[in-house]
C-alpha positions as CSV (number, residue, x, y, z in Angstrom):
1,X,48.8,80.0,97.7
2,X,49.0,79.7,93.7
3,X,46.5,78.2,92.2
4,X,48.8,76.0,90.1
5,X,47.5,72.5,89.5
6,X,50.3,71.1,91.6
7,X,49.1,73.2,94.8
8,X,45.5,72.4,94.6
9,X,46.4,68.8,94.4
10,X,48.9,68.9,97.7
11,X,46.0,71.2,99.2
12,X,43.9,68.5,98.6
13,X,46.2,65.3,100.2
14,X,46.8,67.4,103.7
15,X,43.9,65.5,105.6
16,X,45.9,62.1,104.5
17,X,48.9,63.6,105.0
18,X,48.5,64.5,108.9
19,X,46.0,61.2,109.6
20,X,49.9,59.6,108.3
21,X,51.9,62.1,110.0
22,X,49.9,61.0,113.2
23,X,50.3,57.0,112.9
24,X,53.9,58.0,112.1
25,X,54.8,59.8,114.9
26,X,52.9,57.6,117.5
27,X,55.9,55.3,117.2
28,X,58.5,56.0,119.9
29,X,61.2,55.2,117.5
30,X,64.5,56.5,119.2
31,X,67.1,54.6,118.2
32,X,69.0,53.6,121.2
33,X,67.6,50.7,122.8
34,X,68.2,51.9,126.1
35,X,65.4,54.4,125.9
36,X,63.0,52.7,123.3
37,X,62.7,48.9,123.1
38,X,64.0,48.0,119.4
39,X,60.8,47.0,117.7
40,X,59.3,50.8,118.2
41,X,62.0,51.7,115.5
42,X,61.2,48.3,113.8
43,X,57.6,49.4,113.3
44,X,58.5,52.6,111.9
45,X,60.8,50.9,109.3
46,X,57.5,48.5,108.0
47,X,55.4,51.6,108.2
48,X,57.7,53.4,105.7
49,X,57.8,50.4,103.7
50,X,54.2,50.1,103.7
51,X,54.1,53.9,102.5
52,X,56.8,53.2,99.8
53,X,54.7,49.9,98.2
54,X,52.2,52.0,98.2
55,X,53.5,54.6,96.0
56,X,54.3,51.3,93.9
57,X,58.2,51.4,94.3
58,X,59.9,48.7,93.6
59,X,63.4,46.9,95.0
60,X,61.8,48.3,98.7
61,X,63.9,46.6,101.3
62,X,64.7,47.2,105.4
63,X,68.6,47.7,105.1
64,X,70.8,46.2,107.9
65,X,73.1,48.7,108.8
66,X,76.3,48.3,110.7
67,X,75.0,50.2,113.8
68,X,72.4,47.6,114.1
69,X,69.6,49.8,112.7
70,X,67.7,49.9,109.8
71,X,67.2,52.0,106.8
72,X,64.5,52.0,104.6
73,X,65.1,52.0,100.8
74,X,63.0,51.8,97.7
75,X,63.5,52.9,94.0
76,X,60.5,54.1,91.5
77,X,61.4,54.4,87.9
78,X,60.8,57.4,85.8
79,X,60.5,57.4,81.7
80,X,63.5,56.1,79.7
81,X,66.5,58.7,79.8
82,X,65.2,60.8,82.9
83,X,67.8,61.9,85.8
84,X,67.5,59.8,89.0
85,X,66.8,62.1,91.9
86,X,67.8,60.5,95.3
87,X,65.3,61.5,98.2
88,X,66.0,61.4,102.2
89,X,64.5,61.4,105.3
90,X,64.9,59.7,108.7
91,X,62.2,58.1,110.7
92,X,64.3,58.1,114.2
93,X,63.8,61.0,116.7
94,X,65.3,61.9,119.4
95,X,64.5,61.2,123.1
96,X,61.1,63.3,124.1
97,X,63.2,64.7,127.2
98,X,60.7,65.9,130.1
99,X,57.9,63.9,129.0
100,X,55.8,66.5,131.8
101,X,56.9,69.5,130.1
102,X,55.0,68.4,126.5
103,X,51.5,70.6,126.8
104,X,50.1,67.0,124.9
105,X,51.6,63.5,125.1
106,X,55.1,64.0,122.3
107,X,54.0,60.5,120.8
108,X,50.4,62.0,120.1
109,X,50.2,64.1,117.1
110,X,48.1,67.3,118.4
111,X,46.9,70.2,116.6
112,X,47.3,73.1,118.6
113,X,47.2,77.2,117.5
114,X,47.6,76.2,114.1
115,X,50.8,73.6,114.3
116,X,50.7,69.8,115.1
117,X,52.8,69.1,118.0
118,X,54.8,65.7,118.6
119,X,58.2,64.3,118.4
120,X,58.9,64.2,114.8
121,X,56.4,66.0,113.2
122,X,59.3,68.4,111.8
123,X,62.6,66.6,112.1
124,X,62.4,64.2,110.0
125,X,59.0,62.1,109.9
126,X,57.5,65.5,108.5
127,X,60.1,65.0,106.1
128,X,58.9,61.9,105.2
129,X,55.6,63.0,104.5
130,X,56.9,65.9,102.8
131,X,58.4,63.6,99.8
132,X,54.9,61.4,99.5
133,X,52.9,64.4,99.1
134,X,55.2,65.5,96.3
135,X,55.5,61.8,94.7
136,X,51.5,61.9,94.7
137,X,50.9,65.4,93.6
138,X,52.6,64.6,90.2
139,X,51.3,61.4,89.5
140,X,47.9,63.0,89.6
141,X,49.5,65.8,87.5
142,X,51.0,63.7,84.3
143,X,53.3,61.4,86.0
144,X,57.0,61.4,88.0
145,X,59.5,63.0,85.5
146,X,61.8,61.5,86.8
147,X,63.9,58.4,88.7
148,X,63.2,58.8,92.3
149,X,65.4,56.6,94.9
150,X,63.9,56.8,98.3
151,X,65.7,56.4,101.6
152,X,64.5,56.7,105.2
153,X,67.6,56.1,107.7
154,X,66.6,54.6,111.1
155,X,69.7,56.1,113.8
156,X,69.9,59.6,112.2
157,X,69.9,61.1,115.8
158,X,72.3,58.9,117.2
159,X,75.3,59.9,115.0
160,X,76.5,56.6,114.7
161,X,77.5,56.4,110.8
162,X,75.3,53.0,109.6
163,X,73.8,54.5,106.7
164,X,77.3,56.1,105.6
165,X,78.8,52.5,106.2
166,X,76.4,50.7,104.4
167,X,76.4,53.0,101.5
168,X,79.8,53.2,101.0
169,X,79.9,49.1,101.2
170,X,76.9,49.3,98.5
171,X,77.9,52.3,96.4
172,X,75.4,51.6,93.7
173,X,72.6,52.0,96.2
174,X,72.2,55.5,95.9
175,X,73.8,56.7,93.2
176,X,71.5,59.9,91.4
177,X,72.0,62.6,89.4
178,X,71.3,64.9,92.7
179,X,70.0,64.6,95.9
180,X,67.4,66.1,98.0
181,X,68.0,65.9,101.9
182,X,65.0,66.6,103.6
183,X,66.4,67.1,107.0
184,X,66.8,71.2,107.4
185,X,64.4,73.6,106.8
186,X,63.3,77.5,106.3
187,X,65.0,80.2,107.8
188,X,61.6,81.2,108.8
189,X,57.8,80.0,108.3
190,X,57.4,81.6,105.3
191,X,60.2,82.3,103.9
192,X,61.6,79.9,101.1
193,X,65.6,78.5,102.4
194,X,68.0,75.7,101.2
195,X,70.6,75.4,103.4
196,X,74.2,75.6,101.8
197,X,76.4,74.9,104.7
198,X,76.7,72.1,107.6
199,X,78.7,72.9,110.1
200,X,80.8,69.3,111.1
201,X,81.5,67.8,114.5
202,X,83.6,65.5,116.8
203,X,82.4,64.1,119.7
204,X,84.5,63.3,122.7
205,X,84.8,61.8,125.9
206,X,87.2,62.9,128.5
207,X,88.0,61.3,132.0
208,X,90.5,62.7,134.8
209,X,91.7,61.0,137.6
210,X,93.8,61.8,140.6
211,X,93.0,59.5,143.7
212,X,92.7,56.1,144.2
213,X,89.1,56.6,145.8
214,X,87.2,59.8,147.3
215,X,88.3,61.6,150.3
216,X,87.0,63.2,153.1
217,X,86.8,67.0,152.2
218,X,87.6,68.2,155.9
219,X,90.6,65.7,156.5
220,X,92.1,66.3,153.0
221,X,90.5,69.0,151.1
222,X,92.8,71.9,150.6
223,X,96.0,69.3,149.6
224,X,94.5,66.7,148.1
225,X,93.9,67.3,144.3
226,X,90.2,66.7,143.3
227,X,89.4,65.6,139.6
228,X,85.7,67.5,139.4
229,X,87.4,70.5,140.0
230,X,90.3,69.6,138.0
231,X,87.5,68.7,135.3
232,X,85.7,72.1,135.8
233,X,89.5,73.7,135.4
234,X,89.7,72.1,132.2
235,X,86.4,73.0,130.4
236,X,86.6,76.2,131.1
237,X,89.9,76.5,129.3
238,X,87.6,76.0,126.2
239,X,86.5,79.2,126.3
240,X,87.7,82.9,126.3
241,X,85.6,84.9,129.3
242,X,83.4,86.3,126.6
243,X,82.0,82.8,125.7
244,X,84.1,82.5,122.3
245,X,85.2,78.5,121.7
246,X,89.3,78.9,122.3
247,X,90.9,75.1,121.2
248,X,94.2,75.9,120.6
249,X,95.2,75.6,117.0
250,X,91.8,76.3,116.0
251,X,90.8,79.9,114.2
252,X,87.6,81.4,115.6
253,X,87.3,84.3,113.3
254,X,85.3,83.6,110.0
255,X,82.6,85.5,108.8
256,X,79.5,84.6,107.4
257,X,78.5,86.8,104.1
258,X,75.1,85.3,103.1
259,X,71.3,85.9,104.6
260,X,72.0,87.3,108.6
261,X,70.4,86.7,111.9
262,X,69.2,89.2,113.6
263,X,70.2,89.5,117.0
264,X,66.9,90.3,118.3
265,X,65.5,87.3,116.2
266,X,67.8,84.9,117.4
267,X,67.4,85.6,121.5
268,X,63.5,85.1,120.4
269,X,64.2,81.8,118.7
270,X,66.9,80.9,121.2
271,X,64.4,82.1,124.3
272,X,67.3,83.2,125.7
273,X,66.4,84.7,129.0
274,X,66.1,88.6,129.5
275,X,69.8,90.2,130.9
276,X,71.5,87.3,129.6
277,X,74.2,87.9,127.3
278,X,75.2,86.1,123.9
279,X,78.3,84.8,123.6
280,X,81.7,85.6,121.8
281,X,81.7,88.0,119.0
282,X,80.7,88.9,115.7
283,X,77.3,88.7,114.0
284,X,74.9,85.8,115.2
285,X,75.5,84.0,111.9
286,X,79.7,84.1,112.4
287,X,78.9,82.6,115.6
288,X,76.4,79.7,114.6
289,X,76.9,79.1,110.9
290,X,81.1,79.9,110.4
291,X,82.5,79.5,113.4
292,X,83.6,76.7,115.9
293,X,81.5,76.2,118.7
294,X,82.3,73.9,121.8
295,X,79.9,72.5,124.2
296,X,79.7,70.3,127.3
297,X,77.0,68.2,126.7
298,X,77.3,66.1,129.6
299,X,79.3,65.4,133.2
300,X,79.8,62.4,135.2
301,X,79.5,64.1,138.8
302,X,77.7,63.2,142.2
303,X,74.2,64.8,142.2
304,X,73.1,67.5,144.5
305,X,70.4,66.0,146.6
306,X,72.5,62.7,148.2
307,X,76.1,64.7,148.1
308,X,78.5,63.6,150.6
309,X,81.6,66.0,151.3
310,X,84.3,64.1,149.7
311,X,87.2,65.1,147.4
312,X,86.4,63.2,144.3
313,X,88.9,60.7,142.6
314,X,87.8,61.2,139.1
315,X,85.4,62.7,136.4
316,X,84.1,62.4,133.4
317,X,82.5,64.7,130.5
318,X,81.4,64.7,127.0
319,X,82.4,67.3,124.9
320,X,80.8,68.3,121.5
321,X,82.9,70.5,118.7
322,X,81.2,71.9,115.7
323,X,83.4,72.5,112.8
324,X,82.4,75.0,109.9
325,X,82.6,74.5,106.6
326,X,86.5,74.8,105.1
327,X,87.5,73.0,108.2
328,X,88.6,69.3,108.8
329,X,86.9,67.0,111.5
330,X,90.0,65.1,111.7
331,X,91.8,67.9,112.3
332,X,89.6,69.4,114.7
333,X,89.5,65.7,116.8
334,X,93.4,65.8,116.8
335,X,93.8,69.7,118.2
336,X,90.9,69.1,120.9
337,X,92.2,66.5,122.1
338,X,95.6,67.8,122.3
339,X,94.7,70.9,123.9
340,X,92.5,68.5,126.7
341,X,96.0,67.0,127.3
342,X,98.1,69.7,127.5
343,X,95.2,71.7,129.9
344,X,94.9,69.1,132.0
345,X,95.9,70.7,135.9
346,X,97.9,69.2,138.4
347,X,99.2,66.3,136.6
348,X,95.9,64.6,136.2
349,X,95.4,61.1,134.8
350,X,93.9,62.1,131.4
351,X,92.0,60.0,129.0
352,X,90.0,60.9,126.1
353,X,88.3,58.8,124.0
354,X,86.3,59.4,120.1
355,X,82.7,58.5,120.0
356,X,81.7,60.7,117.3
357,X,82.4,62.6,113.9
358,X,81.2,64.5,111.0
359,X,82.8,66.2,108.2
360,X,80.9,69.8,107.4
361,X,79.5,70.2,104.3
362,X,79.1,73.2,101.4
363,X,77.3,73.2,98.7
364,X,77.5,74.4,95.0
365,X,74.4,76.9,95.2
366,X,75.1,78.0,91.5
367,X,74.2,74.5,90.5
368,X,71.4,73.5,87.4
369,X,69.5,71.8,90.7
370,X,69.6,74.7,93.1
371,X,68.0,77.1,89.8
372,X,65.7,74.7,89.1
373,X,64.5,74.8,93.4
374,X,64.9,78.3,92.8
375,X,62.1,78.8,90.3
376,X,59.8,75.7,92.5
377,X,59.8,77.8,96.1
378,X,58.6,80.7,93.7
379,X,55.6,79.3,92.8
380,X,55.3,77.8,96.1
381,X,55.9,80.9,98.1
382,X,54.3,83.8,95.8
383,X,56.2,86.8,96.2
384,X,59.6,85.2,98.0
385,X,62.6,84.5,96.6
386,X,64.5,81.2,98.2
387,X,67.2,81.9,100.4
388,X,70.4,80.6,101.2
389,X,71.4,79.9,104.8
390,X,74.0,77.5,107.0
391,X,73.2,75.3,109.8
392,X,74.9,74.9,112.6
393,X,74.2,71.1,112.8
394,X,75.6,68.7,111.4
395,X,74.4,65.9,108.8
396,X,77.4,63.5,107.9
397,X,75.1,61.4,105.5
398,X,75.9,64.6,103.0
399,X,79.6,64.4,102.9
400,X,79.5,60.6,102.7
401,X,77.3,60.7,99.9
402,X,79.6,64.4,98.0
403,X,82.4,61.6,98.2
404,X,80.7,58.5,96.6
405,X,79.4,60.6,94.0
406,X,81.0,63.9,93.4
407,X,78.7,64.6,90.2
408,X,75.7,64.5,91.9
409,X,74.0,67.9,93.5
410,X,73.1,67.9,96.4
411,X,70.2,70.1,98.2
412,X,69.2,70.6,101.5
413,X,65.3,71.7,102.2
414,X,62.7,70.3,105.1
415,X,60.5,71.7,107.7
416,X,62.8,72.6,110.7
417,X,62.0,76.3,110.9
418,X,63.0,78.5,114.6
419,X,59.3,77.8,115.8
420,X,59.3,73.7,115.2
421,X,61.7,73.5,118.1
422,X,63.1,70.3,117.0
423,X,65.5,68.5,119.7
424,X,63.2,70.0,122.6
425,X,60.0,69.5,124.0
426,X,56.7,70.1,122.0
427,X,58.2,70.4,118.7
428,X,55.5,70.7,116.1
429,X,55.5,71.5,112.3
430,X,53.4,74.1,110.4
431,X,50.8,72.4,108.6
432,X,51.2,75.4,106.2
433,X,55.2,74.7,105.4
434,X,54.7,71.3,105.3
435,X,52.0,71.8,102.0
436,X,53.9,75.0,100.8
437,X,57.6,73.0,101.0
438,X,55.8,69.9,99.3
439,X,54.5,71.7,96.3
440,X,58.1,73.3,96.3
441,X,59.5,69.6,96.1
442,X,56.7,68.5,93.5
443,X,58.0,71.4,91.2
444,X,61.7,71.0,92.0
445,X,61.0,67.8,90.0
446,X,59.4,68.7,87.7
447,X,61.5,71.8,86.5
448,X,64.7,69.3,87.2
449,X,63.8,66.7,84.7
450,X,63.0,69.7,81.8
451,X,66.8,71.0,82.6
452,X,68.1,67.6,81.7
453,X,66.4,67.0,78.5
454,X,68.7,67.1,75.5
């Protein structure tokens, strides 16, 4: 790396910064009580309030939101007349999955051929981390620049909309001059990215029914109509034979014009398995960044081992529709769920019921605050140039936060790259992008602050 001031400070801070990262992620703070007990996540909130005191910010206060979780908040004041510069994280994570398929305990931060393995470390307690090492790097380098807001939201994973709720109840809250989400990350280790485009969702939950209670297969099968089969019937009318998403009403034919995936790249990252196919058409980045994509996430249907041959009465499934930027999630909920009624077979009982939403999300990349990153990931990434990608997921917090202040810029970085596998088992984070991305953030602020002076 540079041997700017700022990076030889941050070089300094990593041995604090992964002895945190560890007492971080060693709470199991998923954020559905069914999994985790509810003081897991607790914890996490005082430890990120601990952090933010700290760091002497003031106003630091565990936020009741409407979902019943908590958000942490806390606000440090810059020099009279500096721009207020909004940072977030999340401290939630989701479930660990096959605990026995982790090559070290997920709750046990590990250091292992050169990355730290647990659940978290990239998405979003790395995050986290990534904003204190900034934070400290300039205080020991002349002072903060400028007004930082901190929040930390506690149900990130679970999509259920308390942090949008509560700031659109508290709109003062987080008002700034731009924002700095620190929940995506590089394209690649290495290899400088902001993300300019969220793809949206809708979730849904769909349930057929066509007998009053099961049947024997071999006195009624053949005649009598059976909803998991119906179900199957259904689901698969989501999608052309080539794998393409196929919702009526809904175009599946956008293009993606900015920084590619290669093919052979993304069936690495993907580990998709040798012989198999992709799906649909067009490049990889159509597909995942501009396009919509449906999946079945889940199905209510009797499990293998215990079967008993019976025609069944009814099913259920949860279906997940990403929506690309320029499209509407409202829309997008109303011609799903009309094409699951109107593809129902054989006069099936149909019900479908809402239990999730996201509007996608573009950014202005020609922005003062998008040059001013642009100059930052030079110095932190010496001979790279930052790049500008999409991402598939979705991150509602941004278009609640576009509407309640549509002056404000907002920027997507963070430490997700292919190789953290975040959402699976033994994600990890690069020790190196976490200290590479922070000295990026450090300068972002700095350079941000000399923009806005008059």
């Amino acid at each position: 790396m540079t041997a700017h001031p700022i990076s030889g400070t941050i070089a300094s801070l990593m041995p604090r910064a992964k002895a945190e990262l560890a007492e971080l992620v060693a709470f199991q703070s998923v954020a559905d009580p069914a999994v985790y007990p509810r003081s897991e996540c607790d914890a996490a909130a005082e430890w990120v309030a601990g952090a933010l005191r700290a760091e002497d910010f003031q106003d630091v206060a565990l936020l009741d939101t409407p979902d019943g979780s908590r958000s942490v908040y806390g606000f440090l004041p810059g020099p009279a007349g500096a721009p207020t510069v909004l940072l977030y994280a999340h401290y939630d994570v989701q479930p660990p999955l096959d605990e026995s398929a982790w090559l070290s305990p997920p709750f046990e931060l590990t250091e292992r051929d050169g990355r730290w393995f647990g659940r978290g470390s990239a998405d979003c307690k790395g995050g986290f981390i990534m904003h204190l090492l900034a934070l400290r790097a300039l205080k020991a380098n002349g002072g903060v620049p400028v007004s930082v807001k901190v929040i930390a939201e506690g149900s990130e994973e679970q999509g259920t909309g308390g942090l949008e709720q509560y700031a659109q109840a508290h709109p003062e809250l987080l008002a700034a001059d731009t924002v700095v989400i620190g929940d995506t990350g590089n394209f690649r280790v290495g290899l400088p990215t902001v993300t300019s485009t969220l793809r949206g969702m809708t979730m849904l939950r769909v349930r057929l029914d066509t007998l009053e209670g099961n049947l024997h297969s071999g006195q009624f099968g053949g005649a009598a109509p059976d909803a998991l089969a119906a179900m199957i019937q259904l689901l698969a009318s989501l999608r052309a034979e080539d794998g393409t998403t196929t919702v009526d009403g809904l175009t599946s034919d956008a293009q993606w014009d900015g920084l590619q995936y290669p093919e052979a790249e993304f069936r690495k990252d993907a580990k998709v398995l040798d012989g198999v196919e992709l799906i649909s058409t067009g490049t990889v980045a159509d597909r995942i960044w501009a396009r919509p994509a449906v999946t079945v996430i889940g199905i209510d249907c009797p499990p293998v081992v215990g079967a008993t041959p019976s025609v069944q009465a009814s099913a259920r499934a949860q279906i997940s529709l990403r929506v690309p930027p320029g499209g509407d999630a409202d829309e997008a909920t109303r011609l799903l769920t009309a094409h699951l009624r109107s593809h129902a077979p054989w006069g099936a009982r149909i019900s479908v019921e809402q239990v999730g939403q996201g509007q996608p999300f573009r950014a202005d990349v020609t922005s003062p605050a998008y040059t001013a990153m642009a100059d930052a990931m030079r110095v932190a990434y010496p001979g790279e140039e930052m790049q500008s990608s999409g991402m598939g997921g979705s991150i509602p917090l941004c278009n609640a936060l576009a509407g309640l202040y549509p002056e404000a810029e907002i920027l997507l970085i963070g430490l997700s790259e292919p190789e953290a596998q975040i959402h699976a088992v033994n994600e990890s984070v690069s020790p190196e992008e976490l200290e590479r991305m922070s000295v990026a953030e450090a300068l972002f602020l700095r350079n941000y602050a000399a923009s806005k002076k008059v």
